[in-house]
C-alpha positions as MATLAB code, in Angstrom:
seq = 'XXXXXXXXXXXXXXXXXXXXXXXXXXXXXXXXXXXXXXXXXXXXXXXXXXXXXXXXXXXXXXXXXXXXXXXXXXXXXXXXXXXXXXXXXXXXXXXXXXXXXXXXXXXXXXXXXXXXXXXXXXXXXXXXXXXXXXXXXXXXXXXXXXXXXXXXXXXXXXXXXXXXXXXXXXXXXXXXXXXXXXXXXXXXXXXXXXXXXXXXXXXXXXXXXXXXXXXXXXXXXXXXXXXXXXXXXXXXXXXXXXXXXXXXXXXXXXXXXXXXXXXXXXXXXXXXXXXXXXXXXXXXXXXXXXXXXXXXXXXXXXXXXXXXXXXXXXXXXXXXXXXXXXXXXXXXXXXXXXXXXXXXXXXXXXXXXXXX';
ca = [
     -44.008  -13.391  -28.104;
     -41.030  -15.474  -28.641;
     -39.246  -12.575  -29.110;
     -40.688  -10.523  -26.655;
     -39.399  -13.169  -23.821;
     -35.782  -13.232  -24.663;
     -35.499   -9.210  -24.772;
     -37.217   -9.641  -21.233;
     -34.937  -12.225  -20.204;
     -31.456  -10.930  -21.894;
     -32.482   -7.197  -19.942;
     -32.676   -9.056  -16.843;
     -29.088  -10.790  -17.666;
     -27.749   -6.982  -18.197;
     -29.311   -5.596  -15.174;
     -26.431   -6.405  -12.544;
     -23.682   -5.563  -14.972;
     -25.203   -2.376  -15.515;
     -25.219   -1.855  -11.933;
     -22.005   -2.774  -10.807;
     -20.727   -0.500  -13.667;
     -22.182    2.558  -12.642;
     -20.889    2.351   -8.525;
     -18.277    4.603   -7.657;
     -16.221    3.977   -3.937;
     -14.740    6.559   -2.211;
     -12.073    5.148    0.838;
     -11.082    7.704    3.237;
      -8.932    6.590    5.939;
      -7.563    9.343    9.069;
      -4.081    8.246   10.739;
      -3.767    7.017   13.896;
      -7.161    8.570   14.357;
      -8.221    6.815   17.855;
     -12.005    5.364   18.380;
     -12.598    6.816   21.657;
     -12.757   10.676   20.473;
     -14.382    9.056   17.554;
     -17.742    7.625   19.970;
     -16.978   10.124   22.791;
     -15.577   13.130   22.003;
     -12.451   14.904   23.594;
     -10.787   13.457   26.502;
     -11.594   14.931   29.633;
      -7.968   13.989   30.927;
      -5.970   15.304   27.606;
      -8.575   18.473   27.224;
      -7.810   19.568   30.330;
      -4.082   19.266   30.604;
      -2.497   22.657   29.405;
       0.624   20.850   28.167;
      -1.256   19.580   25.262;
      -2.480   23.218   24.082;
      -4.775   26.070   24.880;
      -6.966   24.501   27.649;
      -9.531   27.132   27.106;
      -9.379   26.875   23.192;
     -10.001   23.499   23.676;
     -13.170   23.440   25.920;
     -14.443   26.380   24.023;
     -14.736   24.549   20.551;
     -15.002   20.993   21.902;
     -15.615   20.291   25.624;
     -19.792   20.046   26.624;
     -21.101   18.015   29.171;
     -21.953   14.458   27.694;
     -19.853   12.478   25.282;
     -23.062   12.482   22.724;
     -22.715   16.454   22.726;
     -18.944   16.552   22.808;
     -18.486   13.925   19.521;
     -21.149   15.602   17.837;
     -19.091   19.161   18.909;
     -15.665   17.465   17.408;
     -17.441   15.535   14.335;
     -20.974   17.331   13.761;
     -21.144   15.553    9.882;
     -20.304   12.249   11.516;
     -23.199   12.427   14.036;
     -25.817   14.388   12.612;
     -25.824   12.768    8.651;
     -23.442    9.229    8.895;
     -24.902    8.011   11.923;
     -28.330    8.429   11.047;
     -27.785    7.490    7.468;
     -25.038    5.105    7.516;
     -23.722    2.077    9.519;
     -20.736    3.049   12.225;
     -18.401   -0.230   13.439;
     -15.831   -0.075   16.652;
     -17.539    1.550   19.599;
     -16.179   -0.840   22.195;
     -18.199    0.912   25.024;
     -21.254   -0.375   23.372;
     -20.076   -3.861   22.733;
     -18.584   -3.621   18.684;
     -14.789   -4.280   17.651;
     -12.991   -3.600   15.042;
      -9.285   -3.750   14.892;
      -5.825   -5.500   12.807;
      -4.772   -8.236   12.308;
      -0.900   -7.557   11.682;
       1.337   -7.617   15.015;
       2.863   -4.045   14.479;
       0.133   -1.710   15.145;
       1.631    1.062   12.973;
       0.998    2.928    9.878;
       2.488    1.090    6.990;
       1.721   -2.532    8.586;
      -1.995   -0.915    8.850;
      -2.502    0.294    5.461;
      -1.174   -2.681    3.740;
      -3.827   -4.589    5.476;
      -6.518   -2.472    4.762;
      -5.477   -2.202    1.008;
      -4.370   -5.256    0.373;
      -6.952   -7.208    2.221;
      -4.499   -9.127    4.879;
      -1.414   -8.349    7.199;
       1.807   -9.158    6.503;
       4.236   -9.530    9.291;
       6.441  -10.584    7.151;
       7.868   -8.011    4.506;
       5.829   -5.237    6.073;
       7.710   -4.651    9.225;
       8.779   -0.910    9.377;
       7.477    2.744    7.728;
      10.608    2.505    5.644;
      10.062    3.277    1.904;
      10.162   -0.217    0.877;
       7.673   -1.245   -2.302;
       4.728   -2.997   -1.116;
       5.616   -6.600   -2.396;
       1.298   -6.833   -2.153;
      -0.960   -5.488   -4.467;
      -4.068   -3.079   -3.020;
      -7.457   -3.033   -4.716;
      -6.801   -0.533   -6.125;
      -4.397   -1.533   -8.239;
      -6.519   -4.309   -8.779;
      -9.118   -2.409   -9.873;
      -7.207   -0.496  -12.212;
      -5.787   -3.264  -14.165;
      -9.916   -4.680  -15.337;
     -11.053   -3.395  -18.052;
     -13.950   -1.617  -16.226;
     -12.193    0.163  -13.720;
      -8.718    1.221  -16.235;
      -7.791    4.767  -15.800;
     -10.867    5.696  -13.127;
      -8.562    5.166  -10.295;
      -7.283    7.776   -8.739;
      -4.997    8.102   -4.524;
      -4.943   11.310   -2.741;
      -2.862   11.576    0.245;
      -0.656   13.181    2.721;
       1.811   10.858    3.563;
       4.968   10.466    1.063;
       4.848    6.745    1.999;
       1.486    6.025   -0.473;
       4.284    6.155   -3.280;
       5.239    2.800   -1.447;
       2.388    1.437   -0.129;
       0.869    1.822   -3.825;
       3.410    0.322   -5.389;
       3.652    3.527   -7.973;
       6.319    1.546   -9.933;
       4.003   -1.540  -10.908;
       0.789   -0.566  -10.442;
       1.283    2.916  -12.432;
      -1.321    4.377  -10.249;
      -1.668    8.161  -10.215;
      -0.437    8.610   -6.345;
      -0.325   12.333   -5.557;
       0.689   12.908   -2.402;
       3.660   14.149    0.092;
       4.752   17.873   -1.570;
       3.607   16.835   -5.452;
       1.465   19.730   -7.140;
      -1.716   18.818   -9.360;
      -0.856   15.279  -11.680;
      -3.545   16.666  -14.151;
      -2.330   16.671  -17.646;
      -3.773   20.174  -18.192;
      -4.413   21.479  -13.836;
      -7.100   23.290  -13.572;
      -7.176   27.449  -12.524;
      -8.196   25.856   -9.106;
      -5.138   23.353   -8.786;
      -2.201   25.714  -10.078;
      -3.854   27.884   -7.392;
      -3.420   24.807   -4.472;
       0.012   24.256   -6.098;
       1.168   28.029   -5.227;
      -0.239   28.015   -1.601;
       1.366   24.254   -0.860;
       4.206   25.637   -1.944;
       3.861   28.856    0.382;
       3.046   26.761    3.317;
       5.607   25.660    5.865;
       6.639   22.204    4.953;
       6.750   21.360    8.789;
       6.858   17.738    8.142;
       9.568   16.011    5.383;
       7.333   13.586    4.085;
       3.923   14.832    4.608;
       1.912   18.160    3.869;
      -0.854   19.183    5.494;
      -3.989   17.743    4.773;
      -5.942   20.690    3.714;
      -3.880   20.839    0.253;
      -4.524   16.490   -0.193;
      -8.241   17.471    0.311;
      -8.466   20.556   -2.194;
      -6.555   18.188   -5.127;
      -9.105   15.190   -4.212;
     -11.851   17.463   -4.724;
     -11.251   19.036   -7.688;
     -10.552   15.891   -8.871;
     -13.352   14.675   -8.415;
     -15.330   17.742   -9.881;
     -13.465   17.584  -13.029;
     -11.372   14.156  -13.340;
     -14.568   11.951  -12.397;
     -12.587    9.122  -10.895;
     -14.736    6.149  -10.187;
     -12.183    4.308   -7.352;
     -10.611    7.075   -5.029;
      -8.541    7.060   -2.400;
      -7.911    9.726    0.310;
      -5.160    9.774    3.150;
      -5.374   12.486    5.678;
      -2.188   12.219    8.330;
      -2.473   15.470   10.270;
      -4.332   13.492   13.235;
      -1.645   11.098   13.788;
       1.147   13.628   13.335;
       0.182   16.204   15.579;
      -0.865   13.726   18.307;
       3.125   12.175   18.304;
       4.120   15.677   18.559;
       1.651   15.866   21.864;
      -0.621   19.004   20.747;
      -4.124   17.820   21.736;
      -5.738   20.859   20.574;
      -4.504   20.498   16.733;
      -4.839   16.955   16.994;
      -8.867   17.689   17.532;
      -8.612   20.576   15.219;
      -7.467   18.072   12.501;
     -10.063   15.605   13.454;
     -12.960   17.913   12.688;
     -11.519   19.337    9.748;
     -11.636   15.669    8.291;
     -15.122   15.800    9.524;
     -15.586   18.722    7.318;
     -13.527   17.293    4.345;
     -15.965   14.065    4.562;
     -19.036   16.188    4.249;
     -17.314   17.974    1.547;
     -16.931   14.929   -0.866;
     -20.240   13.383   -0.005;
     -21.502   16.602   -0.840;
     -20.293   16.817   -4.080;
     -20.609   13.295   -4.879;
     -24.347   14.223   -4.370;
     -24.364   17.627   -6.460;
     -22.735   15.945   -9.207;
     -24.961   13.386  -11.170;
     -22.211   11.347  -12.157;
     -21.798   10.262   -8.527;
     -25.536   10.887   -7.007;
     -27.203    7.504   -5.733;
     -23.533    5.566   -6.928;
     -21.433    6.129   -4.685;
     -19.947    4.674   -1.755;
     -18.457    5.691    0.757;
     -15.894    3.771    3.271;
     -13.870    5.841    6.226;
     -11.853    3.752    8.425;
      -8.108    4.311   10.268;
      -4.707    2.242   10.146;
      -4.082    2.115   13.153;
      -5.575    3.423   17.399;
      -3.037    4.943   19.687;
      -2.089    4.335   23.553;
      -4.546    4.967   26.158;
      -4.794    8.785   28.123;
      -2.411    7.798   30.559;
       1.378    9.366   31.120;
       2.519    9.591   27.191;
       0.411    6.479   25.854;
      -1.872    8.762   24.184;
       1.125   10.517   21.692;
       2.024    6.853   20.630;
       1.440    3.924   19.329;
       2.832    0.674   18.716;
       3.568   -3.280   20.429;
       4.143   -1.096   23.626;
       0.859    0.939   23.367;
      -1.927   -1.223   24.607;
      -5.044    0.071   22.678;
      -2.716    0.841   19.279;
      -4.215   -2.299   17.364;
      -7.768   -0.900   18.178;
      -9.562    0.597   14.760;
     -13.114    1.440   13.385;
     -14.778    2.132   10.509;
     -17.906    3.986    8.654;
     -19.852    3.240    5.628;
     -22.602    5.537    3.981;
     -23.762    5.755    0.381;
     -24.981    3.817   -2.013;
     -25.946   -0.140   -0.950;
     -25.529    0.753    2.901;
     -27.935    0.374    5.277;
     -28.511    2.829    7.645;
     -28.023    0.658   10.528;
     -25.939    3.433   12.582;
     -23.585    2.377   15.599;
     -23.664   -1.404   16.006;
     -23.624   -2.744   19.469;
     -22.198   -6.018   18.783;
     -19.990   -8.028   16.105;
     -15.811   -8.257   16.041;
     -14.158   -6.714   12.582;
     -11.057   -6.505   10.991;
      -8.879   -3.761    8.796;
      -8.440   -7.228    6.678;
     -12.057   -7.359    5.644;
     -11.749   -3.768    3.918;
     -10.389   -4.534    0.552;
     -12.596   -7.365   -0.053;
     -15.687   -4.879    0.946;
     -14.149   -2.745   -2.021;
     -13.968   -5.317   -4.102;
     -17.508   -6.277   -3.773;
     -18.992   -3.463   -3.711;
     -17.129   -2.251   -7.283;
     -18.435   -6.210   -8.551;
     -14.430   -7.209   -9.268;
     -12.718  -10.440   -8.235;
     -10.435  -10.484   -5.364;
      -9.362  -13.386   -4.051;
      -6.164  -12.908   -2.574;
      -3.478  -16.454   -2.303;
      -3.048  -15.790    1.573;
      -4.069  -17.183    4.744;
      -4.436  -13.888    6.558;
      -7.211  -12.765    3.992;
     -10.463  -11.420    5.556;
     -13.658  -11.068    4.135;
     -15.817   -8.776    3.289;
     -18.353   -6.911    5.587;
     -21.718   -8.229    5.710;
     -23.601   -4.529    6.227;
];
């Protein structure tokens, strides 16, 4: 009996080791991907305004007459599985904020203090390829022993080579116009690695984000990362070059590229029932009116204003709060909980994590 109690009590010791080893997080974050098409759907002033693109295009594939039809037209994954299945943070019309904490309101400041778990106004200042002095949690993760060489970043952007740190953190970071970083690519990746190559390279530093999402998926069919990360830009690229219609073409293809990798993660038993997933943005843009809406920035009231969704494994399925005030800063430490690995970052700015 003696016996029999310690086995009892050293399996009940194990138990929350076992499960913190076994959950996977997936972060997905869309640039300068604004809230309001997020809750309501296109924008009757932007839809309608035939500088932007193809007014009838546009109202064909996206316009219907209430903003519950017309997000559900632009994000149909979003509203018919995450809200029902997941919790949804930043609809200001119904009374919850999210948004940064840095005073730039601009990609790099953004994803530094979503990574890294606090803003910093200080050495973070510009999207210049400067080497994040700060260390994300990813890189955190990848240095513990349970979490080594499981961590992979996906994105479109050239500037995750920065914002990473590749250099100290020796993260795998493929993104900009890199092929596959497989040791031995699969048939599938040399294949992506021809047609990137084929494709218009219409911006320097940043493909488009159909070729980040085909190497993130096979990835995770074949590579089995347990910490990923994937940046999709094409939202807040084609919305500074003021083309409304691709800049809601590229929002539901993310829509579609989320429903790809939660569908997988489900097919794929080393994922099923462990996995997380977190999608948020760096950054909101400038309200509808005059040229607000292709910028952001200081200038651009509304550019500080974020949001965020969480589905998966150990989230409720609370759908769109209607009250509470969040920050980008509170994202790392989320990861950091939810993968069961210290992060305690020396810095006043710090946030923590989310309370689902």
């Amino acid at each position: 009996m003696h016996r029999l109690i310690l086995g009892l009590l050293a399996a009940l010791f194990l138990m929350p080791a076992i499960s913190t080893a076994q959950r996977r997080v997936i972060v997905v974050m869309v640039d300068g991907y604004r809230w309001q098409e997020l809750f309501r759907g296109a924008d009757s002033t932007l839809i309608n305004n035939g500088e932007l693109g193809n007014v009838g295009m546009m109202k064909a594939d996206y316009w219907r007459t209430t903003q519950e039809e017309r997000r559900k037209a632009l994000m149909p994954f979003t509203w018919n599985y995450i809200a029902n299945n997941g919790t949804i943070i930043g609809n200001r019309d119904r009374g919850c904020r999210m948004s940064v904490t840095n005073n730039m309101w601009f990609s790099y400041p953004g994803y530094n203090e979503t990574l890294c778990g606090y803003a910093d106004d200080v050495n973070i200042t510009s999207n210049d390829p400067v080497d994040n002095p700060n260390r994300t949690v990813f890189e955190i993760a990848a240095a513990t022993p349970q979490y080594k060489g499981k961590v992979l970043v996906f994105g479109s952007w050239g500037r995750f080579i920065q914002i990473f740190n590749e250099k100290r953190s020796s993260l795998e970071v493929n993104t900009n116009y890199r092929h596959s970083m497989a040791k031995q690519p699969t048939e599938r990746e040399l294949y992506v690695n021809k047609l990137q190559d084929g494709a218009p390279r219409y911006w320097d530093e940043e493909r488009f984000d159909v070729f980040t999402h085909e190497y993130a998926l096979e990835a995770m069919k074949t590579r089995h990362p347990e910490v990923m990360f994937v940046g999709y830009g094409d939202t807040d690229e084609w919305a500074h070059a003021g083309m409304y219609r691709l800049y809601l073409e590229a929002a539901n293809d993310v829509d579609r590229f989320i429903q790809e990798l939660w569908e997988q993660s489900q097919a794929d038993p080393f994922y099923k029932d462990k996995t997380t997933f977190i999608v948020t943005c760096d950054h909101g843009r400038g309200a509808t009116e005059g040229n607000g809406w292709f910028h952001h920035g200081r200038e651009f009231a509304g550019s500080n204003e974020t949001w965020l969704m969480a589905f998966g494994a150990g989230i409720p399925a609370k759908g769109v709060l209607t009250s509470g005030e969040y920050h980008n800063n509170q994202v790392a430490a989320t990861v950091a909980s939810l993968l069961g690995i210290e992060f305690a970052p020396a810095h006043a700015g710090a946030g923590s994590k989310i309370e689902f």
